[in-house]
MARTOR-646461 format. One record per residue: x, y, z of N, C-alpha, C in turn; residue number from 1. Coordinates in steps of 0.2 Angstrom, whole numbers, plus 2048, in hexadecimal, padded with zeros to 3 digits. Example, Ala and Ser with C-alpha at 12.3 -4.5 7.8 and 13.67 -1.06 7.14 Angstrom:
<n_xx 842; n_yy 7E4; n_zz 827; ca_xx 83E; ca_yy 7EA; ca_zz 827; c_xx 842; c_yy 7F0; c_zz 827; n 1> .
<n_xx 840; n_yy 7F5; n_zz 823; ca_xx 844; ca_yy 7FB; ca_zz 824; c_xx 840; c_yy 800; c_zz 827; n 2> .
***
This chain:
<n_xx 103; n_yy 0B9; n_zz 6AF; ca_xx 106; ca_yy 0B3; ca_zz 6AC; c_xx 104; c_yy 0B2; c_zz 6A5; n 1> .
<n_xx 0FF; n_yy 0AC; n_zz 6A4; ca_xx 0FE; ca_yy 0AE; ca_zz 69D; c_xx 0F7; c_yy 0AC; c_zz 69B; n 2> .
<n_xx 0F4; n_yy 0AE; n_zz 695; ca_xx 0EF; ca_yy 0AD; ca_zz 695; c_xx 0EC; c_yy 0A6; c_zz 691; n 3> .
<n_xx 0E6; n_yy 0A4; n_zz 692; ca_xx 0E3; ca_yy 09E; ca_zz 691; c_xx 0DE; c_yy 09D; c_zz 68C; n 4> .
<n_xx 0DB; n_yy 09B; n_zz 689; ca_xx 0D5; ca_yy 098; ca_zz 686; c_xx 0D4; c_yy 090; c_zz 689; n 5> .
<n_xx 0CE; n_yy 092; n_zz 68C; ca_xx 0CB; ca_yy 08B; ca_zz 690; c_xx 0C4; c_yy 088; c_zz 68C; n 6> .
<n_xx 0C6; n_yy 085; n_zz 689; ca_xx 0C1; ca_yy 07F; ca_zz 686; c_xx 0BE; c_yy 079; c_zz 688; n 7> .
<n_xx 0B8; n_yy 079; n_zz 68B; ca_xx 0B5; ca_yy 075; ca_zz 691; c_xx 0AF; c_yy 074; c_zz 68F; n 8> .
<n_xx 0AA; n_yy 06E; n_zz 68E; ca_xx 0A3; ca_yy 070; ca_zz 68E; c_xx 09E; c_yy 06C; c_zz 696; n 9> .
<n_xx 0A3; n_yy 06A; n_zz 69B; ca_xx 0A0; ca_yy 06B; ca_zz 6A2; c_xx 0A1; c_yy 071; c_zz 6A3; n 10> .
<n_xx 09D; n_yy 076; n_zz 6A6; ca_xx 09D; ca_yy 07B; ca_zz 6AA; c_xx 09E; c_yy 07C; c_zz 6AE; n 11> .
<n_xx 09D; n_yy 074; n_zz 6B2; ca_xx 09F; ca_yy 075; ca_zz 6BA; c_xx 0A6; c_yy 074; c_zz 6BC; n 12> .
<n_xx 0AB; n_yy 070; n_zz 6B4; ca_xx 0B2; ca_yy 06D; ca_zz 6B3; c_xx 0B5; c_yy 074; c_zz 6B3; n 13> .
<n_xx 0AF; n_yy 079; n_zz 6AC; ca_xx 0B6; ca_yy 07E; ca_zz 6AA; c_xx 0B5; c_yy 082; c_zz 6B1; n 14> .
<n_xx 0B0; n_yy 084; n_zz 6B3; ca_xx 0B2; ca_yy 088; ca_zz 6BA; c_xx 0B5; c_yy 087; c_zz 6BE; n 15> .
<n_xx 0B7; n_yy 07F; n_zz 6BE; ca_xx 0BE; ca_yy 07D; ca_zz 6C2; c_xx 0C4; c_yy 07F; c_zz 6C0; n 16> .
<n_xx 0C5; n_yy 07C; n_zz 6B9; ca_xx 0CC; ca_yy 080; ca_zz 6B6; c_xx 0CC; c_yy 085; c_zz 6B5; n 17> .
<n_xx 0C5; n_yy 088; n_zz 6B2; ca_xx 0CA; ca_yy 091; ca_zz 6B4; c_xx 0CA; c_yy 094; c_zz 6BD; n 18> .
<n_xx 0C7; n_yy 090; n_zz 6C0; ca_xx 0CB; ca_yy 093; ca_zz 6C7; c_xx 0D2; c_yy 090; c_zz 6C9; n 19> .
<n_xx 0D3; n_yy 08D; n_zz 6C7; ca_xx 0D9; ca_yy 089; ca_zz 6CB; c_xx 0DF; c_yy 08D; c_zz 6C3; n 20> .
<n_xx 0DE; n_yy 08F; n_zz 6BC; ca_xx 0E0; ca_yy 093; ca_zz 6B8; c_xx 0E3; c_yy 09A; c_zz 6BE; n 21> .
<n_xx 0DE; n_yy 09D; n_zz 6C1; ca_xx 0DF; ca_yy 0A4; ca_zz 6C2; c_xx 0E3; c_yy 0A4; c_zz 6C8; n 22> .
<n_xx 0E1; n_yy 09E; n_zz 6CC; ca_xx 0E6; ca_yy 09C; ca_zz 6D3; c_xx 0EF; c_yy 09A; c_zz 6D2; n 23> .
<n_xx 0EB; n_yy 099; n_zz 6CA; ca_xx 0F6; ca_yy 098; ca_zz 6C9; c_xx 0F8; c_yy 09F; c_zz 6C4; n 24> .
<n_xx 0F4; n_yy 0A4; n_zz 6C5; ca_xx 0F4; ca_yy 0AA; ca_zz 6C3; c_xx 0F3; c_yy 0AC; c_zz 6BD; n 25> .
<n_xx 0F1; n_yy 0A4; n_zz 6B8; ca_xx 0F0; ca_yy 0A9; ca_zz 6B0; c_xx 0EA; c_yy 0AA; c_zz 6B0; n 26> .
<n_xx 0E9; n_yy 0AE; n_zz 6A9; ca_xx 0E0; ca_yy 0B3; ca_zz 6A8; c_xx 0DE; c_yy 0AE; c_zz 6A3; n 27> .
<n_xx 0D8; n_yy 0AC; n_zz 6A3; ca_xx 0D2; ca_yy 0A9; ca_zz 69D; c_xx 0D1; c_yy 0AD; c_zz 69A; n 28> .
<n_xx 0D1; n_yy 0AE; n_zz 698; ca_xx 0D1; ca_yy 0B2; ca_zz 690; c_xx 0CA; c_yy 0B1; c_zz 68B; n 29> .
<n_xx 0C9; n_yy 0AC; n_zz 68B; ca_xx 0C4; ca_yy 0A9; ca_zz 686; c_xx 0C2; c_yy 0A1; c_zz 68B; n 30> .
<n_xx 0BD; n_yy 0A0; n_zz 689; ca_xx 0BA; ca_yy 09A; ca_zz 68C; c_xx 0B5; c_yy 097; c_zz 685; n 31> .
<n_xx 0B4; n_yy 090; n_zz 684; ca_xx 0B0; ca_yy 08D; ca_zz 67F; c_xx 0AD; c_yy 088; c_zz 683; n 32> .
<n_xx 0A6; n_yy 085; n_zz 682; ca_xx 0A3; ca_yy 07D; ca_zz 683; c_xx 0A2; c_yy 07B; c_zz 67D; n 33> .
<n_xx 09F; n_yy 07E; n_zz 677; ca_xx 0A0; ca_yy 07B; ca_zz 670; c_xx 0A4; c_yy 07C; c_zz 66E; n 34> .
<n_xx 0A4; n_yy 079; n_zz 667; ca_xx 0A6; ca_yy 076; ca_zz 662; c_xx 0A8; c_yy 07E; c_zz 65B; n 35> .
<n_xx 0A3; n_yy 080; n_zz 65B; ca_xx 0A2; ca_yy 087; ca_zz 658; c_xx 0A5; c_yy 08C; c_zz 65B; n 36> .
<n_xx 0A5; n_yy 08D; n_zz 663; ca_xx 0A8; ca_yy 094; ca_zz 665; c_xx 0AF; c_yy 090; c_zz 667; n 37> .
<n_xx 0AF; n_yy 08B; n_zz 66B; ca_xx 0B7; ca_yy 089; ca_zz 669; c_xx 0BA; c_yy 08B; c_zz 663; n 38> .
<n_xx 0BA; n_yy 088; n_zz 65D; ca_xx 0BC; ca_yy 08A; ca_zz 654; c_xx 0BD; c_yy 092; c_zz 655; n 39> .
<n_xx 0B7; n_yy 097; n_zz 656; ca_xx 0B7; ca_yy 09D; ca_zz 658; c_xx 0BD; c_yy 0A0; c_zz 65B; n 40> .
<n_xx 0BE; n_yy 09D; n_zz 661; ca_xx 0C3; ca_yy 0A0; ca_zz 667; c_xx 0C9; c_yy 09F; c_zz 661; n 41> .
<n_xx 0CB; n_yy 097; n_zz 661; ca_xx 0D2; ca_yy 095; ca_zz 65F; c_xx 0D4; c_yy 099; c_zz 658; n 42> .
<n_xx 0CE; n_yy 09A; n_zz 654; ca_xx 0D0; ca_yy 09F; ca_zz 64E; c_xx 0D4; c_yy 0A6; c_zz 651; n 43> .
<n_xx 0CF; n_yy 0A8; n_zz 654; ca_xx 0CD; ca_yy 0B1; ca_zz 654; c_xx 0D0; c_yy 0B5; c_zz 65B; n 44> .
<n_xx 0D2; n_yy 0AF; n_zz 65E; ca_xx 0D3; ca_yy 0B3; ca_zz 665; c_xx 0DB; c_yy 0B1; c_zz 667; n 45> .
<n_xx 0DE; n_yy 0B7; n_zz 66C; ca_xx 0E7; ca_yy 0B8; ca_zz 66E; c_xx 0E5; c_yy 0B4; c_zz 673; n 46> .
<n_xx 0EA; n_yy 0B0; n_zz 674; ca_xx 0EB; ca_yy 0AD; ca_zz 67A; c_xx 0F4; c_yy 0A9; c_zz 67B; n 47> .
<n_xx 0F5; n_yy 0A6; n_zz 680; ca_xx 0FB; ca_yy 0A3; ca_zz 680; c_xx 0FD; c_yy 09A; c_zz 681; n 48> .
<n_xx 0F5; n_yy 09A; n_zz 682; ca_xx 0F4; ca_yy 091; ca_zz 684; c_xx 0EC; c_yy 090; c_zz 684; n 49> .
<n_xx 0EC; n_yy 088; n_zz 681; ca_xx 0E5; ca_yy 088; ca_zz 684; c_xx 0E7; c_yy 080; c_zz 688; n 50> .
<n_xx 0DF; n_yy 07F; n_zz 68A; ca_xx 0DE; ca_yy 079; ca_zz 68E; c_xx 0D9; c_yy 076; c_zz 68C; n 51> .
<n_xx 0D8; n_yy 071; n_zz 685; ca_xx 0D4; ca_yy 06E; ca_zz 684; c_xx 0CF; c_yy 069; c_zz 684; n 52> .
<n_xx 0CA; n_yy 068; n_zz 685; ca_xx 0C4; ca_yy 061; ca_zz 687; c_xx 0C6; c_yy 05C; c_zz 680; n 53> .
<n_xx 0C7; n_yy 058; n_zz 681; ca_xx 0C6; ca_yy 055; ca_zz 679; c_xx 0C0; c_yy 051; c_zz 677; n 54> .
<n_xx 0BB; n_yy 053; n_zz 67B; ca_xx 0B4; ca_yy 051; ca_zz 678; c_xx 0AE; c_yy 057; c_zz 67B; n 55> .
<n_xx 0AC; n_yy 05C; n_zz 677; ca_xx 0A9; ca_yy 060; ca_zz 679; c_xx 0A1; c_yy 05E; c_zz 677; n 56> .
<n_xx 09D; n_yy 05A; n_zz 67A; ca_xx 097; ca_yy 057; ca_zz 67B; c_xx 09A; c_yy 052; c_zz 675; n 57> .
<n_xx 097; n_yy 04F; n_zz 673; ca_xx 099; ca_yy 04A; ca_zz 66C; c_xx 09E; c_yy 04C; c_zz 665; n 58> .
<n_xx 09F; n_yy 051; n_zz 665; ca_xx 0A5; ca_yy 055; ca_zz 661; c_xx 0AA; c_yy 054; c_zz 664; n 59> .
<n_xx 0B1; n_yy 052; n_zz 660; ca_xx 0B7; ca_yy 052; ca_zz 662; c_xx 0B7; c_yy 059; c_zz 660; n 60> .
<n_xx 0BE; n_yy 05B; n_zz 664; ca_xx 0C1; ca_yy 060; ca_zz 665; c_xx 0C9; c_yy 062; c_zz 660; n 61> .
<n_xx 0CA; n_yy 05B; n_zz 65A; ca_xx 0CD; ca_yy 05A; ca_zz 657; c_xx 0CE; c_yy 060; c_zz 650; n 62> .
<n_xx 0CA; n_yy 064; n_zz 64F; ca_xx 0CB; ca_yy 06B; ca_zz 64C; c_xx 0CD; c_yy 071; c_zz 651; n 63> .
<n_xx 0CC; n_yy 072; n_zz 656; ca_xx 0CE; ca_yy 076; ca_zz 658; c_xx 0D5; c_yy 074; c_zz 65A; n 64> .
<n_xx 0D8; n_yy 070; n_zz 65B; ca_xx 0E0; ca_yy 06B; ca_zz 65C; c_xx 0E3; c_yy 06F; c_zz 658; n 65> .
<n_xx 0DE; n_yy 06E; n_zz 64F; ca_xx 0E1; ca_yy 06E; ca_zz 64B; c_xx 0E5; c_yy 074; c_zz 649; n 66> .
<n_xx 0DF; n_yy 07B; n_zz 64C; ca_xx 0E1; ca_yy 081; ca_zz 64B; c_xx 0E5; c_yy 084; c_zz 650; n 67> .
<n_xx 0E5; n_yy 081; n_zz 655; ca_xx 0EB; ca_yy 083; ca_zz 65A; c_xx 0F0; c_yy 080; c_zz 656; n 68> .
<n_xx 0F3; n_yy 07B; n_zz 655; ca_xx 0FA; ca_yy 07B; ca_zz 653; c_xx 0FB; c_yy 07B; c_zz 64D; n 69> .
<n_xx 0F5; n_yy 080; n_zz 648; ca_xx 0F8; ca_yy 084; ca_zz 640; c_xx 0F8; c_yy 08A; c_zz 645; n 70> .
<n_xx 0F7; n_yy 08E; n_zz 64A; ca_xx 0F9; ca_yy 094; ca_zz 64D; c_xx 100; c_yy 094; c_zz 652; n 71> .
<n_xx 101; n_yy 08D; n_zz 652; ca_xx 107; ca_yy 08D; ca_zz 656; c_xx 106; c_yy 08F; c_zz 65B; n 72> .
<n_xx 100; n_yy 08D; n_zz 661; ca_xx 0FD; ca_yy 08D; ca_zz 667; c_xx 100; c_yy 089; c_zz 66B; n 73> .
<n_xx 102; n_yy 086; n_zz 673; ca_xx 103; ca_yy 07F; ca_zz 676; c_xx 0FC; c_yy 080; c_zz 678; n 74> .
<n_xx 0FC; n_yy 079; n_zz 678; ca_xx 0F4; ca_yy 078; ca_zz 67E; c_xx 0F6; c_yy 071; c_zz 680; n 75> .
<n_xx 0EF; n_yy 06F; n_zz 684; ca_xx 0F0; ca_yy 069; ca_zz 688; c_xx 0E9; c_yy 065; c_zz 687; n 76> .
<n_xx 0E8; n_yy 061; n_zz 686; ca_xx 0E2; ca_yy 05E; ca_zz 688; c_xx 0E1; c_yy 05A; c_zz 68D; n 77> .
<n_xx 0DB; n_yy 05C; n_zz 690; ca_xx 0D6; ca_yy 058; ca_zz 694; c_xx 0D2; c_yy 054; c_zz 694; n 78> .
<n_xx 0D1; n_yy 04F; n_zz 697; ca_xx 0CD; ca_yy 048; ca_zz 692; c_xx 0CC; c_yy 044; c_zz 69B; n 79> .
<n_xx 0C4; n_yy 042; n_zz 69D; ca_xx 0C3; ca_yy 03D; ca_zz 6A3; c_xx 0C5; c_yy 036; c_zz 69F; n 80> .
<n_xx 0C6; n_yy 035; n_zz 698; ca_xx 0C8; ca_yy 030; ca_zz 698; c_xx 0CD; c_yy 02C; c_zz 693; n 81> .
<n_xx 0D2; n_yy 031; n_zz 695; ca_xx 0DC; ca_yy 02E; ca_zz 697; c_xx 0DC; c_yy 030; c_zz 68F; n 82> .
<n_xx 0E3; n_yy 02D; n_zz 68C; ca_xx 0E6; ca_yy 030; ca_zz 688; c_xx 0E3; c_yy 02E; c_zz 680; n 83> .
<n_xx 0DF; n_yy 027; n_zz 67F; ca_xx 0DC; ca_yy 025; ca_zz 67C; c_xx 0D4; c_yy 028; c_zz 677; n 84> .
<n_xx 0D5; n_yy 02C; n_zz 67C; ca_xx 0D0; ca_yy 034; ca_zz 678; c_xx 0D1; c_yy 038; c_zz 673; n 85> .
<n_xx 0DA; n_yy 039; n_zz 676; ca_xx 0DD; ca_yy 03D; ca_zz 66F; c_xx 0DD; c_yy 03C; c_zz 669; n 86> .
<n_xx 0DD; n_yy 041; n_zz 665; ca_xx 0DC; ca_yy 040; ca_zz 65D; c_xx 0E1; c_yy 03D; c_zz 65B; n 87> .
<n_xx 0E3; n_yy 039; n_zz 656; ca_xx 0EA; ca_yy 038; ca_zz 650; c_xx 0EA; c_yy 03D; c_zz 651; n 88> .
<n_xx 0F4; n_yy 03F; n_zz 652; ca_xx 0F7; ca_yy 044; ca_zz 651; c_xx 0F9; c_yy 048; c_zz 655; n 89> .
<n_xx 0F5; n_yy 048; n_zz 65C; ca_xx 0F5; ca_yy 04C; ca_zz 660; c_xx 0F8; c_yy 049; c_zz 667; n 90> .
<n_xx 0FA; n_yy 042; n_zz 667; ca_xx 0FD; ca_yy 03E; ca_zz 66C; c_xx 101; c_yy 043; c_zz 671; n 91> .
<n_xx 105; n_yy 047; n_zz 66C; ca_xx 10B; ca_yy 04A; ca_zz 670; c_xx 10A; c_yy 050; c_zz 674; n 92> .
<n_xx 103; n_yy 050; n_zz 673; ca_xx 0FF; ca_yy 056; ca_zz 678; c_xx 0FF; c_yy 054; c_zz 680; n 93> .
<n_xx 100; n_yy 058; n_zz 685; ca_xx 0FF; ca_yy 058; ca_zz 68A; c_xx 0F8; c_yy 055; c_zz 68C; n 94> .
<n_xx 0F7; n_yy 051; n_zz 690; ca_xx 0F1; ca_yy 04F; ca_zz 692; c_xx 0F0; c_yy 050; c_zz 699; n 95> .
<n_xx 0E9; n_yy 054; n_zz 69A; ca_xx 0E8; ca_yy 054; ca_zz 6A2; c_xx 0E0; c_yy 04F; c_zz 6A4; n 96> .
<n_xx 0E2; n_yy 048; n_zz 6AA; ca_xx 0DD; ca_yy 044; ca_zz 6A7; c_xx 0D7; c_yy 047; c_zz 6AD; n 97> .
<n_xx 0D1; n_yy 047; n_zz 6AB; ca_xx 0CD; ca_yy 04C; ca_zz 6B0; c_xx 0CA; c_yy 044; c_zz 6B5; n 98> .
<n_xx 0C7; n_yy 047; n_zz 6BC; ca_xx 0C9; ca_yy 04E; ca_zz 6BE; c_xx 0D2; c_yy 04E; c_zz 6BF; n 99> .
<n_xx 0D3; n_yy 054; n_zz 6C1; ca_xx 0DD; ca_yy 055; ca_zz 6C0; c_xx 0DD; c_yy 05B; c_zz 6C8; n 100> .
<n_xx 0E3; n_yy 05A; n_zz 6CA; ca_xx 0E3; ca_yy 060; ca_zz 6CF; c_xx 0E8; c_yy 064; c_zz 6CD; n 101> .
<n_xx 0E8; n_yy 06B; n_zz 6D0; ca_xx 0EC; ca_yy 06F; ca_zz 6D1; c_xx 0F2; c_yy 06E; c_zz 6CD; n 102> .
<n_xx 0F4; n_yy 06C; n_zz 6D1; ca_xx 0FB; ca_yy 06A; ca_zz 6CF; c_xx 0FE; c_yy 067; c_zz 6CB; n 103> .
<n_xx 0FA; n_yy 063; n_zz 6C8; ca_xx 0FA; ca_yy 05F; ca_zz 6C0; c_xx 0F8; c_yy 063; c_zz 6BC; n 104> .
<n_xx 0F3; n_yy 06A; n_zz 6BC; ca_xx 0F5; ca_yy 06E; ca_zz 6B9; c_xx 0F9; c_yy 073; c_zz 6B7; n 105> .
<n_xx 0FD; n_yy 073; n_zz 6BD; ca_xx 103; ca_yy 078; ca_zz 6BE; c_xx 106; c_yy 076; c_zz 6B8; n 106> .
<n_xx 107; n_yy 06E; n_zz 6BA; ca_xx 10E; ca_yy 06B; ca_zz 6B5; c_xx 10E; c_yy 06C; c_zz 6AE; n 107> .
<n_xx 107; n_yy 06B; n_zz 6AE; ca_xx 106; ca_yy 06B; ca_zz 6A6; c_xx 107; c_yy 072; c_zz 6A2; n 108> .
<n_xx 106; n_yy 076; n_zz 6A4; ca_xx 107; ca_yy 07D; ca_zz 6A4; c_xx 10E; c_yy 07E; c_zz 6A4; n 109> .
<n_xx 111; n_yy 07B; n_zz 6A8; ca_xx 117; ca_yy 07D; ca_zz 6A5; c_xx 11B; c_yy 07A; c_zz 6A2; n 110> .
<n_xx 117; n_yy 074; n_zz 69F; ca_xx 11A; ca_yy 071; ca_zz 69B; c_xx 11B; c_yy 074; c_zz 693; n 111> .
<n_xx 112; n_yy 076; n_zz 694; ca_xx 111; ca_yy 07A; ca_zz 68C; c_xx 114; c_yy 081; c_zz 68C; n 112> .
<n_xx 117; n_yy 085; n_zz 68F; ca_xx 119; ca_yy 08B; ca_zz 691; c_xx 121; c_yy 08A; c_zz 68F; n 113> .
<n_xx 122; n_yy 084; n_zz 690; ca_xx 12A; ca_yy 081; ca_zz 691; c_xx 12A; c_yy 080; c_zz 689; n 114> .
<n_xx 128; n_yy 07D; n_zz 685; ca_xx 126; ca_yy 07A; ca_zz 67E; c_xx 125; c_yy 07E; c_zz 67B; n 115> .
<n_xx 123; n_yy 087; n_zz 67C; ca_xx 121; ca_yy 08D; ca_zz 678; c_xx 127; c_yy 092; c_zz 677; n 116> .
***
C-alpha cells in the first residue's frame, strides 16, 4: 500500500500505530520520538504520508508540519488533546485524537491518500 513516516515519542503509542499501520497493510518507513530525528526523517527520507504527535516531549512538532508541506507530503496529526494542540495554520490537517482505534485510522488514511 503505501509507506509512512511515524512520529511518536510514546513508545508504547508508536508500537501501537505502527501495528495497527501494518494490519492496514502500509510499511513504516522511518519512525522519530524527537524533535531532531523527526526534522531528519521529514527532510531526508521517501515516504508517502506521515502520522504526526504534535508534541514531542515539550517540543512542538510545528517544523516538522512545516517541512512536510514545502515537500508536499499529507500527514495527520495525533494529539491526546483535541484539536486545540494544533499549530496556526495547520487546522486543516487531519487530526487523530489519541487513544484512536483502527478504524479511525483507516479513515484518516484515506482521507490523506484522497487529498494527494
Amino acid at each position: 500500500m503505501a509507506s509512512v513516516l511515524l512520529i511518536e515519542d510514546e513508545a508504547l503509542i508508536q508500537m501501537m500505530i505502527a501495528d495497527m499501520l501494518a494490519e492496514l497493510g502500509h510499511t513504516v518507513v522511518a519512525e522519530a520520538s524527537d524533535l531532531p530525528s523527526a526534522l531528519e526523517h521529514a527532510t531526508n527520507t521517501e515516504f508517502d504520508f506521515a502520522v504526526l504527535d504534535v508534541l514531542l516531549g515539550r517540543a512542538s512538532s510545528e517544523p516538522v508540519a512545516v517541512i512536510l508541506t514545502e515537500r508536499n507530503i499529507p500527514f495527520a496529526f495525533a494529539s491526546g488533546y483535541g484539536a486545540e494542540g494544533i499549530p496556526d495554520g495547520f487546522q486543516d490537517r487531519p487530526l487523530l485524537t489519541k487513544p484512536f482505534q483502527i478504524d479511525q485510522l483507516e479513515r484518516c488514511i484515506a482521507k490523506l491518500i484522497d487529498r494527494s
